[in-house]
C-alpha positions as CSV (number, residue, x, y, z in Angstrom):
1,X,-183.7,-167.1,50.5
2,X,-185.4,-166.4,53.7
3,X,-188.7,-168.0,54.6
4,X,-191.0,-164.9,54.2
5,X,-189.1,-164.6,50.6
6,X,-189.8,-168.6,49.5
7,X,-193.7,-167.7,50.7
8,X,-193.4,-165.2,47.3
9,X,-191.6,-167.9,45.2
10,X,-192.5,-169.6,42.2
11,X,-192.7,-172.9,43.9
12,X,-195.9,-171.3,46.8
13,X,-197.4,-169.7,44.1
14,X,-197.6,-172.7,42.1
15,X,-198.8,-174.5,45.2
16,X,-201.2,-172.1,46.0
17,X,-202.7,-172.4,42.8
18,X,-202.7,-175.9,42.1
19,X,-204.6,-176.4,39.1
20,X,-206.8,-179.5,40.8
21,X,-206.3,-177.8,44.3
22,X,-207.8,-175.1,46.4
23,X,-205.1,-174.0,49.0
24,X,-205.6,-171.4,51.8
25,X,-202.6,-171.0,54.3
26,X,-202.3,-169.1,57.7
27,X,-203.6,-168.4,61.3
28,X,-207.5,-168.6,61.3
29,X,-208.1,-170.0,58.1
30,X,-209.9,-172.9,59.3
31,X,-213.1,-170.7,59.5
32,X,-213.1,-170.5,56.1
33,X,-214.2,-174.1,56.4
34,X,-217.9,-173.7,56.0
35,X,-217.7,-171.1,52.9
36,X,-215.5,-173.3,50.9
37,X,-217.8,-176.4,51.6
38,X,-221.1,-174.8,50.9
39,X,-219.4,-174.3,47.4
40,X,-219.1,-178.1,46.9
41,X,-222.4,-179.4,48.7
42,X,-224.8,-179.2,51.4
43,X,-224.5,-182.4,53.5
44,X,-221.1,-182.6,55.1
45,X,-219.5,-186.1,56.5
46,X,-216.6,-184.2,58.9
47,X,-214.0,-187.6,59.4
48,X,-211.9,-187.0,62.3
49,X,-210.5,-188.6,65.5
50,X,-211.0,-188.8,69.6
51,X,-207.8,-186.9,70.1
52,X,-209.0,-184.0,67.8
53,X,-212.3,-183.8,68.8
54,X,-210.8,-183.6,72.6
55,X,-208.6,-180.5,71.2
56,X,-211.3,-178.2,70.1
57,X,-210.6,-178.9,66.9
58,X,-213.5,-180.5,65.7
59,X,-216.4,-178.2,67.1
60,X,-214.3,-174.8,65.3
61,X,-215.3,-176.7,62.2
62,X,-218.4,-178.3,62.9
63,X,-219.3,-174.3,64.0
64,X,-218.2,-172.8,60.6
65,X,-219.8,-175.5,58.4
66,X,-222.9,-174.8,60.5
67,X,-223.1,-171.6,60.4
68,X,-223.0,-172.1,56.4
69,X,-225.8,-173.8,56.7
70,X,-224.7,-177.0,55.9
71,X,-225.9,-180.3,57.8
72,X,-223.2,-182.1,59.9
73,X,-222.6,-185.4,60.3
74,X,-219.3,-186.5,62.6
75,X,-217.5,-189.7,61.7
76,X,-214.6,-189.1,65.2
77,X,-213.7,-193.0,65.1
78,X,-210.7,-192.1,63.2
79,X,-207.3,-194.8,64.0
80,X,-203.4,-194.7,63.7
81,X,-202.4,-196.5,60.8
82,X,-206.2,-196.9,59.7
83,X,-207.9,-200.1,58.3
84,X,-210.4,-201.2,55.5
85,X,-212.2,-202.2,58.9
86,X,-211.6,-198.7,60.1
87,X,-212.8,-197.0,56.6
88,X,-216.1,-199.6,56.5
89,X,-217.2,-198.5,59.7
90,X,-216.9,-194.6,58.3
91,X,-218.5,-195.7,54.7
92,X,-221.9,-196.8,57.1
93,X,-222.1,-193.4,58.5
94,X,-221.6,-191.7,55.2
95,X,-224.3,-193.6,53.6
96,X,-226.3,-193.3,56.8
97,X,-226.5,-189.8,56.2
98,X,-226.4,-189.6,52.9
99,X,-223.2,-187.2,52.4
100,X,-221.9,-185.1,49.2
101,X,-219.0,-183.9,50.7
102,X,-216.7,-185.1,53.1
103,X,-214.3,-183.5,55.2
104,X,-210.9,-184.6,56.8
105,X,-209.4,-183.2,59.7
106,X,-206.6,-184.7,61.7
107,X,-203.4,-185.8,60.7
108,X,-202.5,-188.3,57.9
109,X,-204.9,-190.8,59.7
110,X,-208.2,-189.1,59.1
111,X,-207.2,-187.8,55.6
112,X,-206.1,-191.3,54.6
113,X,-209.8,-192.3,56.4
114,X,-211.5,-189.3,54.8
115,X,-210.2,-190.5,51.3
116,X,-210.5,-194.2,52.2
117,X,-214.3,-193.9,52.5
118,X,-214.7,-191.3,49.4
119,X,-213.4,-195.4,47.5
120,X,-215.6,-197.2,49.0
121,X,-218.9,-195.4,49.2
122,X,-218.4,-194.3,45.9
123,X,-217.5,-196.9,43.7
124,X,-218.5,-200.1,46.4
125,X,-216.2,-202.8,47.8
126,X,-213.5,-202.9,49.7
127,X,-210.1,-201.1,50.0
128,X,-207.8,-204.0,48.7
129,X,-210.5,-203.3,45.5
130,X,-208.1,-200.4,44.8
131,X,-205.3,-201.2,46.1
132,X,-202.8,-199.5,43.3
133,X,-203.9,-197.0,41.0
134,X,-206.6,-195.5,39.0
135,X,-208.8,-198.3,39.9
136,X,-212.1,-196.1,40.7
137,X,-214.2,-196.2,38.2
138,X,-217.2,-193.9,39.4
139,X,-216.9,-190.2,40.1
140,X,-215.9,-189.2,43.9
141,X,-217.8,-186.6,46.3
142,X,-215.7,-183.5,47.1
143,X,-213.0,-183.5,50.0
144,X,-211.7,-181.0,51.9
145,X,-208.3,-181.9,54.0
146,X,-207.3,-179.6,56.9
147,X,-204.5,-181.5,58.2
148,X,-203.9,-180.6,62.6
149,X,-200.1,-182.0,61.9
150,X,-197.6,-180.9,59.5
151,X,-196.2,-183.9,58.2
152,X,-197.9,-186.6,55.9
153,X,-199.0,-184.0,53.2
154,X,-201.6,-186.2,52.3
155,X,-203.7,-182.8,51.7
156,X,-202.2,-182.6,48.9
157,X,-202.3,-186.0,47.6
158,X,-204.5,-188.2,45.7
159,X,-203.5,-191.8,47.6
160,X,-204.6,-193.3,51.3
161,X,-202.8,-195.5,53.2
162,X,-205.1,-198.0,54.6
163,X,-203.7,-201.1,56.7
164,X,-205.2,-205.1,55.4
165,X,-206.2,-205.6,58.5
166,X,-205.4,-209.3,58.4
167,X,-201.6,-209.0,57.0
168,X,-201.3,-205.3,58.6
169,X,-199.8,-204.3,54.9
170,X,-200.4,-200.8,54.0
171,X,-202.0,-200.7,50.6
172,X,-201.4,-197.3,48.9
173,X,-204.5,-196.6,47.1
174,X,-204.2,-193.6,44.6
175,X,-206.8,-192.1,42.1
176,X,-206.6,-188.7,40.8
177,X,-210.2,-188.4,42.0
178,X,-209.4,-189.0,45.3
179,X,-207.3,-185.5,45.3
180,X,-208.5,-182.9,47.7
181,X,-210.2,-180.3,45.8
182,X,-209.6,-177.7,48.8
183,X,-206.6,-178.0,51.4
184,X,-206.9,-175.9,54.8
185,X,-203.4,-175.1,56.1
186,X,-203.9,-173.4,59.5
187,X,-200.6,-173.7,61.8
188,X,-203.0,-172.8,64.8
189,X,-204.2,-176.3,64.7
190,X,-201.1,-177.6,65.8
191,X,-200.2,-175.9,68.3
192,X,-202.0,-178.1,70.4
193,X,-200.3,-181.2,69.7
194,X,-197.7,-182.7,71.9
195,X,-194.1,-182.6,71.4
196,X,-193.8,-186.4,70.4
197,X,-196.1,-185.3,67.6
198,X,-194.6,-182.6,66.7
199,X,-191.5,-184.1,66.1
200,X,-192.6,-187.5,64.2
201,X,-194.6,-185.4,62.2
202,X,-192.1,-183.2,60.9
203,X,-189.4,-185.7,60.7
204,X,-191.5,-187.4,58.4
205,X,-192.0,-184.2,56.4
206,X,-188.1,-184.0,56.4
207,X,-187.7,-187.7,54.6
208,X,-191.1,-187.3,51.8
209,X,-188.9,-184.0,50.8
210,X,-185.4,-185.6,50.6
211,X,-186.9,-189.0,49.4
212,X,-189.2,-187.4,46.5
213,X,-185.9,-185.2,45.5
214,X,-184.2,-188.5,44.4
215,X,-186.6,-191.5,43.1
216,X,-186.5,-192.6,39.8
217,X,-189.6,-190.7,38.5
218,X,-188.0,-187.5,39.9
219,X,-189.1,-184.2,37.8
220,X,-189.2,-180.3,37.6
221,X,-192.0,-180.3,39.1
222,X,-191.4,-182.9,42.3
223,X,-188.2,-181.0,42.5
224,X,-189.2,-177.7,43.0
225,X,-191.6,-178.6,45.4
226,X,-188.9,-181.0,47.4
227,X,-186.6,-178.6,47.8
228,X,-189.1,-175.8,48.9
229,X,-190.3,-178.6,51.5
230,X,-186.9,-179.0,52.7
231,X,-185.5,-175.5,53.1
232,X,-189.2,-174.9,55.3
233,X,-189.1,-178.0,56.9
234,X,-185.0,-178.5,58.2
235,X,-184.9,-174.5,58.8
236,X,-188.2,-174.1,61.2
237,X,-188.3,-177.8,62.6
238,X,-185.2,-176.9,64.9
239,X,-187.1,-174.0,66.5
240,X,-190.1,-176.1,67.3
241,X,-188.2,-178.7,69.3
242,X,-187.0,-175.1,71.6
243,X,-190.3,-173.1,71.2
244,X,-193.2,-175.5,70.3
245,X,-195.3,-172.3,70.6
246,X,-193.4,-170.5,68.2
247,X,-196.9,-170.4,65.2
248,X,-194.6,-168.8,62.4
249,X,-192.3,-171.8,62.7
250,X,-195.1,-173.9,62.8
251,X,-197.0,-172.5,59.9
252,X,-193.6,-172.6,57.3
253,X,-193.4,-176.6,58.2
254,X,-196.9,-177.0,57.9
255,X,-196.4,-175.6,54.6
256,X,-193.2,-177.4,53.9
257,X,-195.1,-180.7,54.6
258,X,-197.8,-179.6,51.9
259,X,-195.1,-179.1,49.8
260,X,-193.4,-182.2,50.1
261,X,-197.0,-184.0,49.6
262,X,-197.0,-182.1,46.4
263,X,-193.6,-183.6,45.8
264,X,-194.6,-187.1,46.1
265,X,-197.7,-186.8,44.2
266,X,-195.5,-186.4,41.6
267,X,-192.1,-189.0,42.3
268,X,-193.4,-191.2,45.1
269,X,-191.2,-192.0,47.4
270,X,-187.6,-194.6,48.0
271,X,-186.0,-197.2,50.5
272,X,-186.6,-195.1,53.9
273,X,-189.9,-195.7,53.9
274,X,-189.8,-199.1,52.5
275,X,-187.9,-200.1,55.4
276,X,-189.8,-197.9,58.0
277,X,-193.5,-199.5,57.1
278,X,-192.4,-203.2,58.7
279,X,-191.2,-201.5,61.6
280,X,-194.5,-199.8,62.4
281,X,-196.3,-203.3,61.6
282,X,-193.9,-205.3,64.0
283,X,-193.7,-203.5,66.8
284,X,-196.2,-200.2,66.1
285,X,-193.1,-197.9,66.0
286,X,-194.5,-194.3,65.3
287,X,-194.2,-193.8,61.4
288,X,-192.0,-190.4,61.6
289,X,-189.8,-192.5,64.2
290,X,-189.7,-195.4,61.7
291,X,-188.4,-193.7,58.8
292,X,-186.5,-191.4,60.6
293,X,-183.8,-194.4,61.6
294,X,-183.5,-195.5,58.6
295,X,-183.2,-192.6,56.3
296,X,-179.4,-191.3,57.0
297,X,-178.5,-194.9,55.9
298,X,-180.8,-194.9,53.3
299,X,-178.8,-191.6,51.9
300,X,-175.8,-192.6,52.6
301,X,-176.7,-195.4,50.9
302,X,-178.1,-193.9,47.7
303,X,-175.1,-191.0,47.8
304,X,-172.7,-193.8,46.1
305,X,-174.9,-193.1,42.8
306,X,-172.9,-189.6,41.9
307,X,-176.4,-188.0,40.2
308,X,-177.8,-188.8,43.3
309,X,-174.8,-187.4,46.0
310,X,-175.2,-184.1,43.5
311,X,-178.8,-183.7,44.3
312,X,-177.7,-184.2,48.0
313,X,-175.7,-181.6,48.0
314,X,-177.3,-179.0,46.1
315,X,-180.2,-179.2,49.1
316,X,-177.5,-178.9,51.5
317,X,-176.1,-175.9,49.8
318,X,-179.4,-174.0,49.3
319,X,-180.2,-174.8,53.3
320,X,-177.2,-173.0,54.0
321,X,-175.5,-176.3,55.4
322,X,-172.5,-176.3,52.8
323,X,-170.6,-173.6,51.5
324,X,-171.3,-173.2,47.8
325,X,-167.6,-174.3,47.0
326,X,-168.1,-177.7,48.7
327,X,-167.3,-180.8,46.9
328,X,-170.3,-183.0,46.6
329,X,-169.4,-185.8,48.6
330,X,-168.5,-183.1,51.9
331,X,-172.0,-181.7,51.0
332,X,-174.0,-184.5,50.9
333,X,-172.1,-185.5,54.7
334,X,-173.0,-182.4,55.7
335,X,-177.1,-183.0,54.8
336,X,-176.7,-186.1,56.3
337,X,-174.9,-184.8,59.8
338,X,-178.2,-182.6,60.0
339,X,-180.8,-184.9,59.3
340,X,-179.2,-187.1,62.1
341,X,-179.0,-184.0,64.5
342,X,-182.2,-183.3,63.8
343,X,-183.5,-186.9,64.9
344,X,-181.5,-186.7,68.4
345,X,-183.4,-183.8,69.1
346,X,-186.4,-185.5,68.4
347,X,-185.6,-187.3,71.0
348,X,-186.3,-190.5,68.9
349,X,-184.2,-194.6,69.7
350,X,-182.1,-194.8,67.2
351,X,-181.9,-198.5,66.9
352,X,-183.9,-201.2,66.0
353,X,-182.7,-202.8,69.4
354,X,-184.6,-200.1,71.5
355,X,-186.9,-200.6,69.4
356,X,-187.3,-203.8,70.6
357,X,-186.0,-205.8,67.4
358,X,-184.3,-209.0,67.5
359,X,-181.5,-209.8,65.2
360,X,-182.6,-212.8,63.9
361,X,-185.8,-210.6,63.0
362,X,-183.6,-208.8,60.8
363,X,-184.0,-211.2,57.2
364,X,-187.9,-211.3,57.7
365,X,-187.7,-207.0,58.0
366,X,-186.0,-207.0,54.5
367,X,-188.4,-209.5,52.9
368,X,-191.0,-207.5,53.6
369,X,-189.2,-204.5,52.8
370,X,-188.2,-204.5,49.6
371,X,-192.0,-206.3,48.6
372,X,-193.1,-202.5,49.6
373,X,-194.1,-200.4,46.8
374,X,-191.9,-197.8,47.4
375,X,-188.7,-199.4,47.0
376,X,-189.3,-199.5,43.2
377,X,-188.9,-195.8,43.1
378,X,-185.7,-195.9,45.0
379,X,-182.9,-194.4,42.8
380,X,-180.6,-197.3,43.7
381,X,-181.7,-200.8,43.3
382,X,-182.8,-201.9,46.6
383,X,-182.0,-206.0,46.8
384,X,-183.1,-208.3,49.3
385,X,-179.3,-208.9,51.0
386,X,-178.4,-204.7,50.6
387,X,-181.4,-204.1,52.7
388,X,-180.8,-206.7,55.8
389,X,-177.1,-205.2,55.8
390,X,-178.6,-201.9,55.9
391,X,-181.2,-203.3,58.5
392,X,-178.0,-204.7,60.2
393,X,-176.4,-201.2,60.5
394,X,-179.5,-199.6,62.4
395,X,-179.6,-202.7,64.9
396,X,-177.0,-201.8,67.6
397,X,-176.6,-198.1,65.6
398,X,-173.3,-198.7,63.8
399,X,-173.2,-196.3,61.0
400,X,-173.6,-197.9,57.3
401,X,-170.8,-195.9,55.7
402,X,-168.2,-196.1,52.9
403,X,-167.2,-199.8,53.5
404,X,-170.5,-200.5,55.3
405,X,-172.3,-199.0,52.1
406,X,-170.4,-200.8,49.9
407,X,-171.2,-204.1,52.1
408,X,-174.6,-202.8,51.0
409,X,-174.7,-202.9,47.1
């Protein structure tokens, strides 16, 4: 199926008309900004960050909510990996100006910002209040999420990642209120990112779709939006590294990010990312970079499960990467052998030890690993010692395969 054919499928449709949200995708359609908010209120908190605000970015939608009439209030203080210090410091402005809608534009940062705040101002507190989920008990105001990178899909999620900013542990707060009731997806936004960007981003997108296709809670519904994500994502992300200018490519992994949000909304996520959110604490390795090492081992490590090596390869197969006669265990290899092709174009280290890692760091790493929340949606049982070996396989970049895998169970 070609990419202008998935845009007809079931799976966009069903995206597209998300019963909870509102989703408008192309070039441009961030003008339709100020109409969409003027249906949900009439004081506007717009949560972004320096970098976006420098891009343009933030005036085009300060300018259409304007010119809707709406009053504007800018909240541009926005931080990588953001903090319940962060989110307080946005909850004053929003009181400030007494919002009834709020608006989150940037990349996973603001959104996660954006939502933080909609917590805190509406039910009081502190982040670590809600810290797991369902734990708001008040009603929330409105968001909007335009994301300017195509990779967390946090538009179409109802959790925010927000750092303790004592322990630097990223507490996934989720409430089905907290879901965006409208999601902007305009691939013109990201054009002006830089490369780096670019290529963290949609690495990341690549692991939420192959991690959400095989937790635990896996479903129809996280499936068919996991494999949408990863047929956009793997088939356009390849040009971008060539042609970062190339907008079509750009608009089907923006959408294939979306997708894989909508994926994890609905399975959560596995050991990749369990073992990439130390990394980014240690050492403040870039999120897309961190999960990107791991994941190949992460699937090769999961592939011994034979369910699991079968969902594997059916994604390889539908990409194109396998013939449809390929045993499962050649198929899955085959994902894999793209996934890590994919990350030396990204240009990414590929160890922990150009990452600046120590060994003896390496028993610590899987401690707090496997306490992350997302390793209990792994489909094979992550344990303390199977993580540190598979931490050991990334350190000087020896592959953990068949006997390495099996050092890993």
């Amino acid at each position: 199926m070609s990419a202008p054919d998935l845009i007809e499928s079931e799976a966009f449709v069903r995206l597209a008309e998300h019963p909870d949200i509102r989703v408008l995708f192309g070039p441009s359609t961030i003008h339709s900004l100020g109409e969409e908010a003027s249906k949900l209120g009439s004081k506007v908190l717009l949560v972004t960050d320096a970098g976006i605000v420098k891009a343009g970015h933030a005036a085009t939608a300060q300018s259409s909510l304007e010119a809707s009439g709406l009053q504007v209030t800018i909240f541009d203080q926005s931080i990588e990996n953001p903090t319940s210090a962060c989110v307080d410091a946005c909850v004053l402005v929003a009181k400030d100006a007494q919002v009834d809608v709020i608006v989150g534009l940037g990349g996973g940062s603001s959104m996660d910002t954006a939502k933080g705040c909609n917590f805190v101002l509406t039910n009081g507190g502190s982040m670590k209040d809600y810290w797991g989920i369902g734990k708001a008990n008040n009603p929330m105001l409105p968001l909007i999420a335009v994301p300017t990178t195509a990779g967390t899909g946090s538009e179409c999620q109802s959790f925010a990642l927000i750092s303790d900013d004592k322990t630097h542990r990223k507490m996934a707060c989720g409430d089905k209120k907290a879901l965006p009731k409208v999601a902007i997806l305009d691939p013109e936004l990201t054009v002006s990112q830089p490369l780096q960007v670019t290529a963290c981003t949609g690495i990341d997108a690549l692991a939420h779709a192959l991690e959400a296709a095989v937790t635990r809670d896996r479903n129809p519904v996280s499936d068919r939006h996991a494999r949408t994500a990863f047929f956009l994502v793997q088939n356009n992300l390849k040009k971008l590294f060539s042609s970062p200018e190339d907008l079509s490519a750009r608009g089907f992994v923006l959408l294939g990010a979306s997708h894989a949000g909508a994926a994890i909304e609905s399975s959560m996520l596995g050991c990749a990312h369990s073992m990439a959110n130390p990394l980014t604490a240690r050492r403040g390795v870039a999120h897309g970079a961190a999960v990107g090492i791991c994941l190949p081992a992460v699937m090769r490590f999961n592939a011994k499960l034979s369910p699991i090596a079968a969902i594997y390869a059916g994604l390889s197969r539908d990409a194109g990467l396998s013939r449809p006669e390929d045993a499962d265990g050649a198929a899955t290899e085959d994902i894999i052998a793209h996934v890590e092709g994919l990350l030396k174009l990204a240009g990414f280290p590929l160890t922990l030890q150009e990452h600046g890692f120590a060994e003896d760091e390496l028993p610590s790493l899987a401690t707090e690993a496997v306490e992350q929340w997302t390793a209990g949606f792994n489909p094979r049982e992550v344990t303390l010692s199977g993580v540190e070996k598979l931490y050991a396989s990334l350190y000087a970049g020896s592959a953990c395969e068949d006997e390495g895998v099996e050092a890993c169970s």
